[in-house]
N, C-alpha and C positions, 0 to 999 in steps of 0.2 A: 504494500500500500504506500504510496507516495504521491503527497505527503501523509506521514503516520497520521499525523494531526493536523486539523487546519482550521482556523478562525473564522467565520465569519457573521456579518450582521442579519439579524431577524428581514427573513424577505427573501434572502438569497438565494437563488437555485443554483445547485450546483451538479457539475455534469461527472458521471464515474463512467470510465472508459475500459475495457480491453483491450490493451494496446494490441493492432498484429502490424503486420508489417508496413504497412500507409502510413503509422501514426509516426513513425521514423524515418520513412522515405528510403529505410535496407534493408532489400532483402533479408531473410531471416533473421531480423533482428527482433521480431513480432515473437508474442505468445501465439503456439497449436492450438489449447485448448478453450474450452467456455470453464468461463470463471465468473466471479458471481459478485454482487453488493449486498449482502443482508444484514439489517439493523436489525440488532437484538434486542432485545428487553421488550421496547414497545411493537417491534413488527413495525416499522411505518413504510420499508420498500425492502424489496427481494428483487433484488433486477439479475437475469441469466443470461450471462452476453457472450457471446460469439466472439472471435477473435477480430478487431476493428469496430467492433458493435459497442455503442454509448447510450447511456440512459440517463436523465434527468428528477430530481427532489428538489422541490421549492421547500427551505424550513421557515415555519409561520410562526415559531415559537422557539423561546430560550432553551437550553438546555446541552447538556453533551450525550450526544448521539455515536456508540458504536458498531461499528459493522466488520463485519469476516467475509472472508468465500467458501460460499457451503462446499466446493470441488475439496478445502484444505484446511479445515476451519481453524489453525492455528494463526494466521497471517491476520492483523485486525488494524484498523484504522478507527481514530475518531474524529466529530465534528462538534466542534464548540461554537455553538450559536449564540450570538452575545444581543442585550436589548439594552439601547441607549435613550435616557431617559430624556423628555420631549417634555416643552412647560405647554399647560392648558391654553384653552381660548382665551383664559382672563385668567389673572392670580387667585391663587387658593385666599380663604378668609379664617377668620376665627373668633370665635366668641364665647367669655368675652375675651373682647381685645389687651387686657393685663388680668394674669392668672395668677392669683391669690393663692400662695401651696404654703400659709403659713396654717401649724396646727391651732385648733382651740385647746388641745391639752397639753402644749407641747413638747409631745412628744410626737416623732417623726410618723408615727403611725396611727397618729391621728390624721393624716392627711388627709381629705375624701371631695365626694363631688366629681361631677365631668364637667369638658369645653366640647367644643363640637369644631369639624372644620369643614368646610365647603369646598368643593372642584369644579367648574363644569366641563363637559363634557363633549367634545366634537358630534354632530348627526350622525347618527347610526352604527355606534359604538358602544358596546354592551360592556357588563364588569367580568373580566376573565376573574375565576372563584379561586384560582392556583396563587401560589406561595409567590408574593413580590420579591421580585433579588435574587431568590435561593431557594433551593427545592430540600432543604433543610425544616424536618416534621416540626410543626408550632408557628412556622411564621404564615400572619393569614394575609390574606391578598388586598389588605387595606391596610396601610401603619404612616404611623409617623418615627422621622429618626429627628436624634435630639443631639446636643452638642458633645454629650460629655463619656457617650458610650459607642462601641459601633454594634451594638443589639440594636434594631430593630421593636417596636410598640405595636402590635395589634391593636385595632379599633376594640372597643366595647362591645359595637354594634355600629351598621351602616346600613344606606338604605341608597338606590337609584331611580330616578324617576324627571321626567323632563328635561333632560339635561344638566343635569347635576347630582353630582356626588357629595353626601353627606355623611359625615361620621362621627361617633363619640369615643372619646379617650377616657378611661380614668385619670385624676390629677395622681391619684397615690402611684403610679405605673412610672409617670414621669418622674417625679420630684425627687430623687435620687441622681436624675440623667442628668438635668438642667440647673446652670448657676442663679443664683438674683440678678437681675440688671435689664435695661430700660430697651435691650436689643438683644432679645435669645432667637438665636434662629431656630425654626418646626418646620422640618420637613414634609409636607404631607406625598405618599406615593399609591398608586395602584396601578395594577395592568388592566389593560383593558385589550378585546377582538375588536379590529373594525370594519369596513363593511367587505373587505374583501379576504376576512379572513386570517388576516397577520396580527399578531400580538403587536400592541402598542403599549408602553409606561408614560403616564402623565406624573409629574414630580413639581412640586412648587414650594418654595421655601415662605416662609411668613416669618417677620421680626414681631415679638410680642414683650409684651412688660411682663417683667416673672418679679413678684414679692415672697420671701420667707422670712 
């Protein structure tokens, strides 16, 4: 397989070939036999190709993808499909606008209460339900990242409907992550399908007032 490994961005079709002799332009310098592209794990193409014979996968979605040849199945390749994060039609919001994570008992785990933050949403763009970032179990497909960790925050709960994207945080989830001061940046992120089918990441950062 070559390249073993290869990069590329959500969208990209890429072609897997059996080299024969044309792909070189010398004589037997080609592969005899029919050799093969099959992704494992998920099954997403089995392509059986002839010697000179090429076959085509659009990836619509993140992840590392590998594949063998069923003729030899120890030769393997993978494809690391990457998604770059794209800001909304309009900046994310939050409310309220200065969050209060000081406790009433205080002590640290009295903190409580949620914010909410807002997206909207391009036409015809649905919420992909898969893990934002990383396909690492726990992380859900709507979070915000905060300054002070590189964990990742689950929503509470969210909800989509006319173009916008709404979510609740607990303050207690944050208040650990983030310092006091009059410009804490909140990342809000989620994937989303758009109408043709390719994963999209909407990502928008928000300056907010944090008091403890």
């Amino acid at each position: 397989m070559i390249p073993s490994q290869l990069t590329v961005a959500v969208g990209t079709t890429v072609t897997f070939t059996n080299p024969g002799d044309a792909t070189f332009g010398v004589a037997g310098s080609g592969n005899l036999l029919e050799h093969c592209a099959t992704q494992f794990f998920e099954g997403k193409f089995n392509f059986r190709l002839q010697p000179g014979q090429s076959a085509q996968y659009t990836f619509t979605k993140a992840g590392e993808y590998f594949y063998n040849d069923c003729t030899d199945p120890r030769p393997s390749g993978k494809v690391i499909v990457t998604l770059t994060p794209q800001p909304p039609p309009s900046p994310a919001t939050v409310f309220p606008s200065t969050l209060d994570l000081r406790s009433p008992t205080g002590v640290f785990t009295g903190v409580n209460g949620i914010f909410t933050m807002t997206m909207s949403v391009p036409a015809g763009w649905t919420l992909d339900q898969g893990p934002v970032g990383s396909s690492v179990m726990g992380i859900g497909p709507v979070i915000v990242q905060t300054p002070l960790t590189t964990a990742t925050i689950n929503a509470a709960f969210f909800s989509e409907a006319n173009g916008i994207l709404k979510a609740a945080f607990n303050k207690a989830d944050i208040d650990n992550n983030v310092p006091a001061g009059s410009s804490v940046p909140l990342t809000f992120m989620a994937n989303f399908v758009d109408n043709t089918g390719v994963q999209r990441q909407l990502s928008s950062t928000v300056n907010v007032q944090v008091n403890k």
